[in-house]
VOTOR-965986 format. One record per atom (N, C-alpha, C): x negated, y, z negated. Coordinates in pm, whole numbers, padded with zeros to 5 digits, always signed. Atoms other than C-alpha are relative to their C-alpha. Layout:
XYZ...
This chain:
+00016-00072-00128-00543-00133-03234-00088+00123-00023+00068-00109+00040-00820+00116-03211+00032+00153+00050-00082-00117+00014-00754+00489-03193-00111+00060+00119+00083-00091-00062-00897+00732-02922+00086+00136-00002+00000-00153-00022-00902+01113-02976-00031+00075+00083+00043-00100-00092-00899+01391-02758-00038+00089-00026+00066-00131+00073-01109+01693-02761+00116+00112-00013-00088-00100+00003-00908+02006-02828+00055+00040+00142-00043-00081-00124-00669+02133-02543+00019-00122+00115+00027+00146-00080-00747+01802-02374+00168-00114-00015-00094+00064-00006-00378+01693-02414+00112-00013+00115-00118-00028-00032-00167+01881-02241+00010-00088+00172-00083+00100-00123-00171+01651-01895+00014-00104-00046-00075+00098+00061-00050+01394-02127+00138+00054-00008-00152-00112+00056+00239+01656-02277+00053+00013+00144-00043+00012-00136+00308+01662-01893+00011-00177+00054+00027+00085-00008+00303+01313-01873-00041-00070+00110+00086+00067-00056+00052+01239-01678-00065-00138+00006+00015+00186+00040-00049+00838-01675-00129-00010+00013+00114+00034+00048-00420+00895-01720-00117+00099-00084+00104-00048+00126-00690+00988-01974-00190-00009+00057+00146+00003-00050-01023+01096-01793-00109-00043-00149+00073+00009+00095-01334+00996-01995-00082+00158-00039+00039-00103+00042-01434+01323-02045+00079+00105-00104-00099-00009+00142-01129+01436-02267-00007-00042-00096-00044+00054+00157-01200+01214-02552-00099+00040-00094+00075-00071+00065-01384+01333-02818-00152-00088-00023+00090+00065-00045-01738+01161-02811-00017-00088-00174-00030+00107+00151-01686+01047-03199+00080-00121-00026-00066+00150+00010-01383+00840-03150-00023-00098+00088+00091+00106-00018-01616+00650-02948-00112-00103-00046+00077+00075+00100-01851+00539-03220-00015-00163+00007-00037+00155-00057-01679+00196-03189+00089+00003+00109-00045-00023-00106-01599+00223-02860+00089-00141+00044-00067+00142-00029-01303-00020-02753-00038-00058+00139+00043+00092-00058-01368-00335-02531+00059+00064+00158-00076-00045-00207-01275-00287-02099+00165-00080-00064-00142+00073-00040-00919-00379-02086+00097-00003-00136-00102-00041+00134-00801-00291-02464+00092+00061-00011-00124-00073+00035-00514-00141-02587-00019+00083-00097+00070-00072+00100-00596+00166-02754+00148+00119-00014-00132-00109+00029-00321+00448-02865-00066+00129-00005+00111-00087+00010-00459+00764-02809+00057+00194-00046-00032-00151+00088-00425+01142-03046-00058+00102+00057+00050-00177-00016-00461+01500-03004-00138-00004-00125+00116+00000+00079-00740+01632-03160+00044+00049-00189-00044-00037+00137-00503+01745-03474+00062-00112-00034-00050+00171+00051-00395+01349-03519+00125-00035+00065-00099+00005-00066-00080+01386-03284+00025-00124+00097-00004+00136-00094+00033+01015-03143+00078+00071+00135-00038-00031-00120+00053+01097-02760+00008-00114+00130-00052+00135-00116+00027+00772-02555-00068-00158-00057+00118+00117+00049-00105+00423-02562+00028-00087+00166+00037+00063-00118-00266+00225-02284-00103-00051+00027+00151+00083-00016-00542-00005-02173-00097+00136+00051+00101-00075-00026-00856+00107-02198-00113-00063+00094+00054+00018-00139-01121+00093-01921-00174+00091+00019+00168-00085-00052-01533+00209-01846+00037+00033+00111+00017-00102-00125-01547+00457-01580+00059+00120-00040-00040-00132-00014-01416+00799-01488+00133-00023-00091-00137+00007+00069-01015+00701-01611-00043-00128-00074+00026+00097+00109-01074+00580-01913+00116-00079-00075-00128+00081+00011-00711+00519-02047+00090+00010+00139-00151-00024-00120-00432+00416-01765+00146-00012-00135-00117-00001+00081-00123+00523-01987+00106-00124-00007-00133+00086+00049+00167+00244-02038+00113+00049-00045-00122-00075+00044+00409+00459-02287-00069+00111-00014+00008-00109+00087+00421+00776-02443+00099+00024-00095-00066+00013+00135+00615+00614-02716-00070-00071-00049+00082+00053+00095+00468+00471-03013+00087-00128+00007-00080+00102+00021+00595+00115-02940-00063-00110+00035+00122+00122+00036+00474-00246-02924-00003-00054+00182-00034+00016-00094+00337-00350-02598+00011-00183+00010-00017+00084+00022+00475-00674-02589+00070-00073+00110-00065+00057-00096+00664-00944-02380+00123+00092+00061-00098-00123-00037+00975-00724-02431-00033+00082+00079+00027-00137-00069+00787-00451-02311+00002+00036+00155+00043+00013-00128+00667-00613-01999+00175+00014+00092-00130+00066-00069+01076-00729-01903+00053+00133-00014-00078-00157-00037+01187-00373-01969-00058+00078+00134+00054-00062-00148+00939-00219-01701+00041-00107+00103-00034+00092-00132+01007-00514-01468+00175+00024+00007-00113-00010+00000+01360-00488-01492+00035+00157+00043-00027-00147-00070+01352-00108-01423-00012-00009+00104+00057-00037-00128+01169-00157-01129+00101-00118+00098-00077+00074-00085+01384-00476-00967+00157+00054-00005-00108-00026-00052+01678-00275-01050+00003+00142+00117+00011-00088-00131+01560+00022-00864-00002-00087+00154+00015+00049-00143+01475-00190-00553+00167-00072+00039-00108+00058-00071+01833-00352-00553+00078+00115+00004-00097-00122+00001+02012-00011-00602-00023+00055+00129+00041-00078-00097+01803+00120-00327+00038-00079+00195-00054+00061-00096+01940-00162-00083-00153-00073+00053+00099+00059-00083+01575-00293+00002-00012-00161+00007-00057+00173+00003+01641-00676-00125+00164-00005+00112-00138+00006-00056+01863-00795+00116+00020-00165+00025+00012+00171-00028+01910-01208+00144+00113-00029+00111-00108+00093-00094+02216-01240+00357-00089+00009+00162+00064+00045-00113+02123-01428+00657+00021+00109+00127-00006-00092-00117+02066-01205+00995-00057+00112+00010+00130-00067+00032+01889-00929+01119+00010+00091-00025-00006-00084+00085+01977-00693+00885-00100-00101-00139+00064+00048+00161+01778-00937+00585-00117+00030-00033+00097-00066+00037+01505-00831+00435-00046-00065-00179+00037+00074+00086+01337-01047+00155-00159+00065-00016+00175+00024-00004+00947-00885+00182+00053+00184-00051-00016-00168+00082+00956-00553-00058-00106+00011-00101+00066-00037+00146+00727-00406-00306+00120+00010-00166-00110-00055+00095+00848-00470-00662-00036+00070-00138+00137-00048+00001+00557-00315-00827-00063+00127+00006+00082-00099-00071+00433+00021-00750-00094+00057-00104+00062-00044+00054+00179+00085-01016+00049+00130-00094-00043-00090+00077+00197+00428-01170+00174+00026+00069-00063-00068+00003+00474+00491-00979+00153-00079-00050-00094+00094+00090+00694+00213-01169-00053-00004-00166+00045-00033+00216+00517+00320-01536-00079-00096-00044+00088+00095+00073+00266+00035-01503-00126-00005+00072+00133-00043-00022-00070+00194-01417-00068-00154+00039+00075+00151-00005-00303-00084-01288+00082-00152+00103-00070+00120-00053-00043-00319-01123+00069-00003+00135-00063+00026-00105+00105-00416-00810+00054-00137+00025-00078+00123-00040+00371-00670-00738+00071+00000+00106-00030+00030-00125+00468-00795-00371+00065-00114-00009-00023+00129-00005+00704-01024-00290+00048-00030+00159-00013+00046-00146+00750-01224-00001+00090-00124-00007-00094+00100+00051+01075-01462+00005+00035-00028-00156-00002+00109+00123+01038-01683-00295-00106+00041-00126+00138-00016+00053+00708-01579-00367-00037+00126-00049+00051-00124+00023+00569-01271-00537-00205-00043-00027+00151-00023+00030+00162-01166-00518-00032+00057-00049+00112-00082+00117+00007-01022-00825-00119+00059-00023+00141-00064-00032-00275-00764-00813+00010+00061-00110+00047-00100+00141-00462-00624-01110-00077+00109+00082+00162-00064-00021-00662-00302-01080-00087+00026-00105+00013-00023+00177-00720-00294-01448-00036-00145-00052-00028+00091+00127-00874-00545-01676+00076-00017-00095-00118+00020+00070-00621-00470-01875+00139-00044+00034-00109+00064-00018-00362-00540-01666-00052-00180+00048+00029+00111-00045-00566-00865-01573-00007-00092-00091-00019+00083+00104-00558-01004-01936+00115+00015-00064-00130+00036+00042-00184-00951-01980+00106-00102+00154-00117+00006-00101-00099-01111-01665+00084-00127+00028-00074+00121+00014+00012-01442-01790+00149+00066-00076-00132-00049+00011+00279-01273-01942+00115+00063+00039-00065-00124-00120+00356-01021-01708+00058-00103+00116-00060+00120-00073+00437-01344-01466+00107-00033-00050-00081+00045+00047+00637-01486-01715+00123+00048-00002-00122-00065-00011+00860-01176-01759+00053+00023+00102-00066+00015-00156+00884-01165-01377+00106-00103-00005-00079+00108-00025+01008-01497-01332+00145+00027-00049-00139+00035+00082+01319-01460-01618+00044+00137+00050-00077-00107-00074+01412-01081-01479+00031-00033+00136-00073+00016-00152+01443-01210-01127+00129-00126+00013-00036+00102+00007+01647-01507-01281-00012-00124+00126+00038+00099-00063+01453-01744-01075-00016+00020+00154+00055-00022-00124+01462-01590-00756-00103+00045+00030+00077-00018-00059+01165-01532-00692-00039-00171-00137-00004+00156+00038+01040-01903-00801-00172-00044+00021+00126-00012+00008+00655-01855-00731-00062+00128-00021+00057-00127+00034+00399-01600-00857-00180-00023+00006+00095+00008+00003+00067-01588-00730-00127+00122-00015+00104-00159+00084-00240-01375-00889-00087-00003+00082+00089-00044-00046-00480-01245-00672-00069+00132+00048+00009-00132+00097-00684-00985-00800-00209+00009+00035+00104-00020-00052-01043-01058-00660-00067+00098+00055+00040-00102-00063-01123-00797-00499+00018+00156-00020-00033-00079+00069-00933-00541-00688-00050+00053-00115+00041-00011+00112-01062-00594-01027-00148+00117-00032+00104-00107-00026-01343-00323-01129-00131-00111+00010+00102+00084-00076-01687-00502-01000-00089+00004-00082+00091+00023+00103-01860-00472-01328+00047-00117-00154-00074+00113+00097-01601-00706-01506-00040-00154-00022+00068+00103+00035-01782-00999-01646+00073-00114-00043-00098+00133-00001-01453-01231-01604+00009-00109+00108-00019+00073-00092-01325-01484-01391+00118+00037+00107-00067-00065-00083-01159-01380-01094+00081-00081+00120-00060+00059-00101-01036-01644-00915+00215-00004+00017-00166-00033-00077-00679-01630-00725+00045-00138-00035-00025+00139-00004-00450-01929-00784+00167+00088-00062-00122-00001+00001-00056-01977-00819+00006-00001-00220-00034-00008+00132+00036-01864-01212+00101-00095-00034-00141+00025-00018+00395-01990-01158+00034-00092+00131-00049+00052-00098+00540-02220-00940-00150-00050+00136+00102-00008-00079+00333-02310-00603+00096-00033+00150-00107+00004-00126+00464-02284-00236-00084+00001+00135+00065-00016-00103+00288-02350+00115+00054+00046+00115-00062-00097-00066+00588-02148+00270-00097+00095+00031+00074-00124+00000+00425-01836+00384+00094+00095+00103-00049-00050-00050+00668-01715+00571+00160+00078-00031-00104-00083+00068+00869-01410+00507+00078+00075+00091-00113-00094-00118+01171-01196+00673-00033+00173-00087+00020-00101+00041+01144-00834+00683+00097+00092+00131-00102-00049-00070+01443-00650+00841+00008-00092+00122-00030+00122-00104+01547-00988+01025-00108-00076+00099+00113+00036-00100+01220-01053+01187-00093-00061-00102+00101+00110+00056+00977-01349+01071-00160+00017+00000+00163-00008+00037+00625-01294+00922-00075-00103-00040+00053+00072+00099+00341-01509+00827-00108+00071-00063+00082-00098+00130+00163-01381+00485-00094-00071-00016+00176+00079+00002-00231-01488+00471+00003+00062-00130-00027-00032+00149-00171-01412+00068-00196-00065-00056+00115+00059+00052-00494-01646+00039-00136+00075+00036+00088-00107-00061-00752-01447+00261+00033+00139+00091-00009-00142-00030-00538-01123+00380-00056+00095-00105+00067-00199+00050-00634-00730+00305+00092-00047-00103-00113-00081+00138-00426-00617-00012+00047-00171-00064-00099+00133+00049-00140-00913-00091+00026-00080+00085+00013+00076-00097-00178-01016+00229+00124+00071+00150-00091-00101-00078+00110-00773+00409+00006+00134+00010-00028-00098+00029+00136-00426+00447+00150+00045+00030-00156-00025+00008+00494-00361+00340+00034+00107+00019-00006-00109-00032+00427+00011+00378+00022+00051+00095-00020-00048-00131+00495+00028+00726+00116-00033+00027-00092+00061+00008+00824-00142+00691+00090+00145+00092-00107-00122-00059+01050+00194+00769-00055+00067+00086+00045-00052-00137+00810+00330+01032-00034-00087+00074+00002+00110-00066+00799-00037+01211+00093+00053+00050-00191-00004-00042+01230+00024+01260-00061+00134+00076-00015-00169-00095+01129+00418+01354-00040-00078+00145+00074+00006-00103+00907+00284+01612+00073-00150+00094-00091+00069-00052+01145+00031+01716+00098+00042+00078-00115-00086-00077+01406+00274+01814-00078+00072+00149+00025-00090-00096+01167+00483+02054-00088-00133+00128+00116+00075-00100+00958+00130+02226+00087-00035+00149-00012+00063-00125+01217+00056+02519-00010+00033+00111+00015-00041-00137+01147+00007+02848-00184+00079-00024+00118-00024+00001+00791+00151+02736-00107-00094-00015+00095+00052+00000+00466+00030+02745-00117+00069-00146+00065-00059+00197+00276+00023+02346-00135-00103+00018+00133+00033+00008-00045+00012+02228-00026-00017-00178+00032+00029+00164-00110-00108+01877-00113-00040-00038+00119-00028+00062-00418-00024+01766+00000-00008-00163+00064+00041+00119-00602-00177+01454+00115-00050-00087-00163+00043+00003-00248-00460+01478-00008-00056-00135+00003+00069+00116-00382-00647+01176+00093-00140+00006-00115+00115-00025-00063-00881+01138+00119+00012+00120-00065+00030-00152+00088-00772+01471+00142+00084-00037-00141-00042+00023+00398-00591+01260+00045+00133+00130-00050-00063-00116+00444-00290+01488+00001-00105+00132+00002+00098-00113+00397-00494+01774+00141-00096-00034-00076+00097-00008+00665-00762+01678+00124+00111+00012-00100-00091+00000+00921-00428+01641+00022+00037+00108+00026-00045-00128+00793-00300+01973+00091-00097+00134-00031+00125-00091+00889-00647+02137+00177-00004-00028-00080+00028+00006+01215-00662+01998+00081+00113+00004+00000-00126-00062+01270-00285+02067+00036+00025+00156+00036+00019-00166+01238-00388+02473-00072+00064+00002+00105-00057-00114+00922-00279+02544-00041-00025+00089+00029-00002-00119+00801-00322+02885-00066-00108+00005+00083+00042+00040+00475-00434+02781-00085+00019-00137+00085-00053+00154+00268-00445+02403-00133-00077-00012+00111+00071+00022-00065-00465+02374-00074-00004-00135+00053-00012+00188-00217-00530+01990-00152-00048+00021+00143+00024-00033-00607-00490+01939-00035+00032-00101+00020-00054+00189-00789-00508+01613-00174-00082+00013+00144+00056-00013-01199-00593+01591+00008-00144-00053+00064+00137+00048-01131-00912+01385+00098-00125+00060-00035+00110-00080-01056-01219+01553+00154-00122-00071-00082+00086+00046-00853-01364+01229+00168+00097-00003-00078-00090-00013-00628-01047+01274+00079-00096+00122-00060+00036-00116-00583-01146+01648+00097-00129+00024-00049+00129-00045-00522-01483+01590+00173-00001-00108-00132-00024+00067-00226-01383+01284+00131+00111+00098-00110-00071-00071-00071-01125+01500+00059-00084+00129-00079+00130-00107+00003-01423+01814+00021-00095-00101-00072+00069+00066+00120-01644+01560+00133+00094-00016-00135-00077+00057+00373-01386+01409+00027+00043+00172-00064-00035-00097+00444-01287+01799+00099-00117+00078-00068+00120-00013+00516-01649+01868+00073-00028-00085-00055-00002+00122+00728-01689+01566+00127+00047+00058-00100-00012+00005+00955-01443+01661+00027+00032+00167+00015+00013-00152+00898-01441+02064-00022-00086+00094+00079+00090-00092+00813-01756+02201+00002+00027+00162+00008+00017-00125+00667-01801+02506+00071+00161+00106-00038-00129-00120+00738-01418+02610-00133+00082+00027+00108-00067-00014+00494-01270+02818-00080+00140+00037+00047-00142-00007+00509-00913+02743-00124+00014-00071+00091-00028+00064+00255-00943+02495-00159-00030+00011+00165+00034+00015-00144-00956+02464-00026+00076-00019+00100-00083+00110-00372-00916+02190-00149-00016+00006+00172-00019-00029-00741-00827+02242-00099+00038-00132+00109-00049+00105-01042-00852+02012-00109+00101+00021+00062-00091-00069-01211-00582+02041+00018+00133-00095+00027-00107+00097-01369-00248+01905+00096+00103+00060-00077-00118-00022-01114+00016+01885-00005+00133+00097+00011-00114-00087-01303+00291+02057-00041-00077+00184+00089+00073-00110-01466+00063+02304+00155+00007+00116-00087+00029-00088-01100-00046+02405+00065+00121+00084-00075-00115-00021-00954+00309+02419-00065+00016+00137+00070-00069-00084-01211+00439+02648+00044-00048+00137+00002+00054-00130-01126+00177+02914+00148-00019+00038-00127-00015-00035-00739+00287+02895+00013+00104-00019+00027-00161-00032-00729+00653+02929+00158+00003+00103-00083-00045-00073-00358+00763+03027+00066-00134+00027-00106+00096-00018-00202+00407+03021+00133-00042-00037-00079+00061+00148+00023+00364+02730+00109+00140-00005-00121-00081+00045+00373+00529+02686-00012+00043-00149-00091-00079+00153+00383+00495+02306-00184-00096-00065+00094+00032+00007+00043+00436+02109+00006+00007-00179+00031+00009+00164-00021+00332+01747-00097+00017-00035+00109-00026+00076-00269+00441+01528-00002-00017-00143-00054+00066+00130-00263+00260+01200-00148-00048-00094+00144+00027+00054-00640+00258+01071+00005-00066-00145+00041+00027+00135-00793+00123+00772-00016+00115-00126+00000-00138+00045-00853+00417+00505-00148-00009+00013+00162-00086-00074-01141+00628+00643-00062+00023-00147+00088-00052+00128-01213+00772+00290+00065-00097-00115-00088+00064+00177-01159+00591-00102-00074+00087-00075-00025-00099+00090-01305+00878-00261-00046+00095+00039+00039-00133-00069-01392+01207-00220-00099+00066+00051+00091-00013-00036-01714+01210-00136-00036-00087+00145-00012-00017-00113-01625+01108+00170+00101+00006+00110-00049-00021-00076-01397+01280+00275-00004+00111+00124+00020-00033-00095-01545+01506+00530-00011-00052+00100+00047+00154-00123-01673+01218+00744+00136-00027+00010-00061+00061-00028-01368+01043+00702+00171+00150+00117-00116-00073-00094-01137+01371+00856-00111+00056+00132+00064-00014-00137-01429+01386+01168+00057-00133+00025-00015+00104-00012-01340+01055+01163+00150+00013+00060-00160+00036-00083-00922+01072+01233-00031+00106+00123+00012-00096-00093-01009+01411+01480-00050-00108+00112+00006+00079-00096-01186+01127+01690+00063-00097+00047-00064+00051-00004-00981+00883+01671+00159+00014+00051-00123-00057-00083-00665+01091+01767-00014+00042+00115+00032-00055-00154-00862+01223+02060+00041-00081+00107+00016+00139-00079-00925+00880+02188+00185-00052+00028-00134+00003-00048-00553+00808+02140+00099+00085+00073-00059-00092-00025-00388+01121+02253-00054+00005+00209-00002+00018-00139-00578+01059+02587+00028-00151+00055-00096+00174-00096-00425+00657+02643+00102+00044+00018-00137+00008-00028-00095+00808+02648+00019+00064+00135-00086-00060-00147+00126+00917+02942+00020+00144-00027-00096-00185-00008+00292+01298+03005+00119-00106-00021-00107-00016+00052+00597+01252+02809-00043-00147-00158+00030+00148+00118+00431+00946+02530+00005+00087-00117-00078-00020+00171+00484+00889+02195-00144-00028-00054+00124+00063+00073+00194+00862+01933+00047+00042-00143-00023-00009+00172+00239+00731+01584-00140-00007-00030+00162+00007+00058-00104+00833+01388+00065-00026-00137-00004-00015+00099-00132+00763+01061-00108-00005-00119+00140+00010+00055-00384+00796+00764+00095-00083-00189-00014+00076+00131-00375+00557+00445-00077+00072-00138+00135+00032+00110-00673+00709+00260+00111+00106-00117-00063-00113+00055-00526+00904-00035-00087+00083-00065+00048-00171+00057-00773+01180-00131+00008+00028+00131-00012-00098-00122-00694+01271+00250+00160+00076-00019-00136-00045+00011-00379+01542+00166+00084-00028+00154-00106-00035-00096-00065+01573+00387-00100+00112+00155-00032-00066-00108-00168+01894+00551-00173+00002+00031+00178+00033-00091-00569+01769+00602+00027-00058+00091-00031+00067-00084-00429+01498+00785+00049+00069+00139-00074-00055-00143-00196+01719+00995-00100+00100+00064+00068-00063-00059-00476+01957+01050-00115-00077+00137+00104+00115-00094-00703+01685+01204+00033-00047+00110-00021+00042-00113-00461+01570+01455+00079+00151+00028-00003-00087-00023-00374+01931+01506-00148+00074+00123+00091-00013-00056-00733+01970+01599-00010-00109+00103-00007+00134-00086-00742+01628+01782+00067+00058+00172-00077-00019-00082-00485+01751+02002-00061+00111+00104+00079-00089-00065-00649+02085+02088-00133-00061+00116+00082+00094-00086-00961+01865+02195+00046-00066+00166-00106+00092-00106-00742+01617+02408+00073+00125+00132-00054-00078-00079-00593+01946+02573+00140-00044+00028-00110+00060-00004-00284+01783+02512+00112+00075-00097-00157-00057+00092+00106+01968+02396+00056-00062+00005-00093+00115+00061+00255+01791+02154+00085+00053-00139-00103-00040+00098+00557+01846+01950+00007-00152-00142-00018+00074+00088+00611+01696+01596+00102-00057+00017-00120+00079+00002+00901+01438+01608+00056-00020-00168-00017+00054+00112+00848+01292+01281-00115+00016-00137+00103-00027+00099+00663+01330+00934+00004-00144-00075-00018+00192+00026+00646+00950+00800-00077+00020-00123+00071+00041+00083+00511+00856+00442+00027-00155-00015-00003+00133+00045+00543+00565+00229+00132-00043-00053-00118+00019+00063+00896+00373+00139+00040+00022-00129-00042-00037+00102+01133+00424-00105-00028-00122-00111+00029+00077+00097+01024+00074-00293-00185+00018+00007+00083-00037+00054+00674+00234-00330+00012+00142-00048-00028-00166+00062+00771+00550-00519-00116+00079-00028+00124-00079+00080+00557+00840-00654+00102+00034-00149-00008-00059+00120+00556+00913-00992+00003+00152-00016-00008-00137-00012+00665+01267-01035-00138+00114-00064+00094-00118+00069+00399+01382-01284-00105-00076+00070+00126+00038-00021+00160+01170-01092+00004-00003+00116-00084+00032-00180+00172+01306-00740-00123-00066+00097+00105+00101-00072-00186+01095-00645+00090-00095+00028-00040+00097-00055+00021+00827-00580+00027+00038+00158-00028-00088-00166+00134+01010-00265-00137-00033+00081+00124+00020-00048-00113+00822-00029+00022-00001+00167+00000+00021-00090+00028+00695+00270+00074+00119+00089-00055-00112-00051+00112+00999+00534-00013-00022+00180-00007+00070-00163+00205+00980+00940+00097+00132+00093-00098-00096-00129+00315+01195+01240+00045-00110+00096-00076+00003-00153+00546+01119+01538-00009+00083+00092+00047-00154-00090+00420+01336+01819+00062-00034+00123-00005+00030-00152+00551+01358+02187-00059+00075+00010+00123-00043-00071+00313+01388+02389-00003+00035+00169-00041-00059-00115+00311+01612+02712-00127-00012+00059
C-alpha cells in the first residue's frame, strides 16, 4: 500500500477527524510515484505519524478517508460499517415491514461520509437496494461491498443493484455500466409510510427516489386538507400523493419533463385510482406560475439544485429569490409555502435570506412555521458538517 505525506501543519483536520485530504496538503514528494485513481493509500504527518487511510482520487479531494485506524480494509471491514449503519436505521424506527400505513420499507442505508464511508450511497427500496459510487474507489470495491450487504441484512434485502453512471468522476477510464450485482427483480415498487411508489432505478435522477423528502411529505400531509396544492418541479409525484391522501381539495403536479409527468400519474393511480382531484401538467415552471397568480392554498417548491459548486453560487441564490417570488404570488391570504433548496454550498441562512428577500419582493407577510432539513437515515457527520445539504422553510403566507 503506498504512503502519502502531508506537508507540515497539514494534519490537524485529520486530528479533528475530518474524512478528507485536499490535494494541496500532501507534500509534492510523496507523489513521485503517485498512486493509481481509486487506490488505497494510508496517509502520515509530515514527522511519519500514521493518521488515516483511504482511497485515493485525482482532483481537488484527493484522499476520501475510510479509518483513522491503522487496520485492514477488508470484507470484515466493509460488514462492520454496514452493520453500523443498518443498525442505526432500525434503532431509529425508519425500517418498518409490518403491513399498513404506518410501513415503511424505502430508507437510505448508506449516507456516505455521514455513515464513515466517503464515496458511497446505499438506497433501498423493498427487497431491493441501489448502489452509487462517487469514488473509483468505492467503484472497485463494490463487488464486495454488495456481498457484505446482502449477509448483514440476512437476506432481506435479496437484490442489489449498481448504478453509478453518472456519478462516477467523468475522467475515469472504466466501465460504467448499471446492472443487478446480486439477485435481479422487475418489482419496482416500494412503500414509504404506507403509500405505494414506483422506482425508475434504471433511468431516474439519483437511485431513482428521493427519500429525502420522506418526513417533509408527512409534514405537508398534515397541513393539505380541504386545500388546494401546487407541486412544483413533482418529479415522482411524492408530495402530491401525501397531499391527496391528506384531503386536499384539489393537487396540481407540474415538472418540464414529460417522463416525470407520466411517473407521477402512475404513482397517483397506484395509490388513487380513478380520483379526480388530481392533474399533472408538462410544463415550464415559470411559464406555469405566471398563469396562476393567487390560486393555490399550499404551494411546493422542491427544485433541482441551482448551484454544485461554488462558483455558482451567486446565480444560483438570484435564482431561488425568483423562484420564491413566483411562488409566494400563486398562493392565497392565509397559504402555506414549502420552499426548499438541495444545493449544498447554498448555507442554511443564504437560503433563508433569499426567501426572506423573495418575500419582501412579493410584498407578501409571512411567518416561519417550520425549518425542514434532511432525515434522520441521512445523517451528518459531526466533523463533517458539508454533508448538511438539504434545507427548507414552512411559511404562512398572508
Amino acid at each position: 500500500m503506498k504512503k502519502i505525506q502531508l506537508k507540515r501543519g497539514k494534519e490537524d483536520s485529520l486530528l479533528r477527524y475530518h474524512p478528507w485530504v485536499f490535494s494541496g496538503a500532501i507534500a509534492p514528494e510523496s507523489l513521485v510515484d503517485e498512486p493509481g485513481d481509486g487506490e488505497m493509500v494510508s496517509v502520515y504527518t509530515s514527522n511519519g505519524q500514521f493518521v488515516a487511510k483511504g482511497h485515493y482520487q485525482y482532483g481537488s479531494i484527493a484522499v476520501r478517508v475510510l479509518t483513522f485506524d491503522d487496520e485492514a480494509i477488508d470484507v470484515d471491514f466493509w460488514k462492520r460499517r454496514l452493520q453500523s449503519a443498518y443498525s442505526v436505521r432500525k434503532s431509529i424506527g425508519v425500517i418498518r415491514r409490518e403491513q399498513g400505513e404506518d410501513e415503511n420499507t424505502t430508507f437510505r442505508l448508506v449516507h456516505g461520509e455521514g455513515d464513515n464511508l466517503p464515496g458511497l450511497i446505499i438506497d433501498c427500496y423493498g427487497k431491493t437496494a441501489v448502489m452509487q459510487a462517487h469514488s473509483l474507489g468505492m467503484h472497485e470495491c463494490r463487488r464486495e461491498i454488495a456481498q457484505a450487504l446482502h449477509e448483514v441484512t440476512n437476506g432481506e434485502i435479496e437484490n442489489i443493484y449498481y448504478k453509478s453512471d453518472t456519478t462516477l468522476p467523468f475522467k475515469s477510464d472504466i466501465e460504467k455500466d448499471n446492472g443487478f450485482i446480486i439477485g435481479g427483480s422487475k418489482d419496482n415498487i416500494t412503500i414509504e409510510n404506507g403509500l405505494k411508489f414506483h422506482v425508475d432505478w434504471l433511468r431516474g435522477q439519483k437511485t431513482g427516489f428521493f427519500i429525502d423528502q420522506r418526513e417533509n411529505r408527512s409534514l405537508l400531509e398534515r397541513y393539505a386538507k380541504n386545500r388546494s396544492v401546487l407541486n412544483m418541479f413533482c418529479y415522482t409525484g411524492g408530495f402530491s400523493v401525501y397531499a391527496m391522501r391528506g384531503g386536499a381539495e384539489i393537487v396540481h403536479s407540474v415538472d418540464s419533463s414529460a417522463k416525470a409527468i407520466e411517473l407521477t400519474n402512475r404513482n397517483i393511480e397506484l395509490n388513487f385510482p380513478d380520483d379526480g382531484r388530481h392533474t399533472a401538467f408538462c410544463d415550464d415552471a415559470f411559464k406555469f406560475m405566471d398563469k396562476n397568480d393567487g390560486r393555490y392554498d399550499l404551494v411546493v417548491l422542491d427544485p433541482p439544485a441551482f448551484a454544485k459548486h461554488r462558483g455558482a453560487l451567486r446565480n444560483a441564490l438570484k435564482g431561488y429569490i425568483r423562484l420564491n417570488v413566483k411562488g409566494l404570488e400563486c398562493i392565497k391570504s392565509g397559504g402555506i409555502l414549502f420552499t426548499f433548496s438541495c444545493s449544498q454550498v447554498v448555507s442554511k441562512d443564504q437560503f433563508r435570506q433569499a426567501v426572506f428577500t423573495a418575500a419582501a419582493q412579493a410584498k407578501r407577510k409571512v411567518r416561519i412555521l417550520h425549518q425542514l432539513h434532511q432525515p434522520a437515515d441521512h445523517p451528518i457527520n459531526i466533523y463533517h458538517p458539508e454533508g448538511e445539504y438539504l434545507k427548507g422553510l414552512v411559511l404562512y403566507v398572508e
